[in-house]
C-alpha positions in Angstrom: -7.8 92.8 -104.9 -4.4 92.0 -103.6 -5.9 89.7 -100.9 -6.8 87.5 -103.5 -3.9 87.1 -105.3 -2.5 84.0 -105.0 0.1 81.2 -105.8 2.9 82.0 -108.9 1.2 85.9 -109.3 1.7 86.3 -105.5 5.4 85.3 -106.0 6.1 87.3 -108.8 4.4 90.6 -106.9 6.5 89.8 -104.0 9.8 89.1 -106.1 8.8 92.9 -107.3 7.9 94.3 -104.1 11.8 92.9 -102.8 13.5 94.4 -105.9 11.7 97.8 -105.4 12.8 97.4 -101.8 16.7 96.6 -102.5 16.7 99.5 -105.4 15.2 101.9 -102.5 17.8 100.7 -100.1 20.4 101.2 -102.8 19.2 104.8 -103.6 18.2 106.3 -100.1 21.0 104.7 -98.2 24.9 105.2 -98.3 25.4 102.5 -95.8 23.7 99.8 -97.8 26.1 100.9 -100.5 28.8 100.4 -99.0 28.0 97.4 -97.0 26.9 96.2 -100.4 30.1 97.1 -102.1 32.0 95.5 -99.1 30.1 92.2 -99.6 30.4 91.8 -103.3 34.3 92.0 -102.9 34.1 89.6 -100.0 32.2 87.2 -101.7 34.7 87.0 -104.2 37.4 87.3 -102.0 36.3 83.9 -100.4 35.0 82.6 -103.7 38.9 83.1 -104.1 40.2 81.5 -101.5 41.6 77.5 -100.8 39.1 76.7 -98.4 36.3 74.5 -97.5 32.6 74.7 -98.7 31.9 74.8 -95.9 34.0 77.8 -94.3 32.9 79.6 -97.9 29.4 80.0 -96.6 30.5 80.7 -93.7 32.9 84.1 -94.8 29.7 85.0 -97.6 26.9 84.1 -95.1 28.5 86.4 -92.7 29.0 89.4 -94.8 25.2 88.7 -96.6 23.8 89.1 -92.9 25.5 92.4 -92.5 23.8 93.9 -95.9 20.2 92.2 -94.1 20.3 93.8 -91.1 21.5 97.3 -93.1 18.1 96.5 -94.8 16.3 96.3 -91.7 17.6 98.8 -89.5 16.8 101.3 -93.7 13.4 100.3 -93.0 13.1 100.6 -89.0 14.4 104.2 -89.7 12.3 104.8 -92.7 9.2 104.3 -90.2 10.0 106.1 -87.8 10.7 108.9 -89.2 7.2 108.5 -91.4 5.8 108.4 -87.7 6.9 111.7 -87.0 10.0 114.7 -87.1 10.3 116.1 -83.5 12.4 114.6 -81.4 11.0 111.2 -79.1 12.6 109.2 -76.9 11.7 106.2 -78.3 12.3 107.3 -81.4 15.7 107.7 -80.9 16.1 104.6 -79.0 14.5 102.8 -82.0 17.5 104.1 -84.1 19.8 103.7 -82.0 19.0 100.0 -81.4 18.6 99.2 -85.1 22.2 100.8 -85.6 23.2 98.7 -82.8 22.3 95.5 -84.5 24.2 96.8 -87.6 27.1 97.0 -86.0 26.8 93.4 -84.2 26.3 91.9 -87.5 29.6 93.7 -88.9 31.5 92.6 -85.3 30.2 88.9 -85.9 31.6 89.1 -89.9 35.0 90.2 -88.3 35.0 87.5 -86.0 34.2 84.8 -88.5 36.1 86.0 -91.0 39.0 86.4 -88.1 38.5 82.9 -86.6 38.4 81.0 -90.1 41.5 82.5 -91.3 43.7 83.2 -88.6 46.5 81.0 -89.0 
């Protein structure tokens, strides 16, 4: 039956399916907290600030990509440990490369944030 769903009904499942996503997310996951946390006070930190519109989406589009990728690496994790509990190397590797990009994101908000304030 859910194959069939279709226009405004499949939007409004999908709009659920994010939400129940993002509450998991916000449940299961201390990072996402935090990066969430660390987002919201951004965005108004830069909401705040004398600047541009442009170098506003800039500082919030930065910081929004961080809690994304926090959501992605949640979910990478989430499968693979579904998959299995001992030990794999690719397991680990999977991990380890979705922690990776977490940490790229938060290195590329710095830099933003660093390059469009710096005086």
């Amino acid at each position: 039956m859910a194959n069939n769903v279709t226009g405004l009904t499949r939007i409004i499942k999908a709009a659920g399916y994010s939400w129940q996503g993002l509450c998991a997310a916000w449940r299961h996951e201390a990072a996402f907290r935090q990066e969430l946390v660390a987002a919201v006070i951004a965005t108004a930190i830069a909401c705040w600030l004398d600047v541009d519109a442009v170098t506003r989406v800039l500082l919030i589009g930065s910081v929004v990509l961080v809690v994304i990728v926090e959501v992605l690496n949640s979910a990478l994790e989430a499968v693979v440990d579904r998959i299995g509990s001992e030990h794999h190397p690719l397991a680990g590797r999977a991990k380890d490369m979705g922690s990776a990009s977490v940490l790229l994101s938060i290195l590329l908000a710095l830099f933003v944030w660093l390059m469009l304030l710096w005086p």
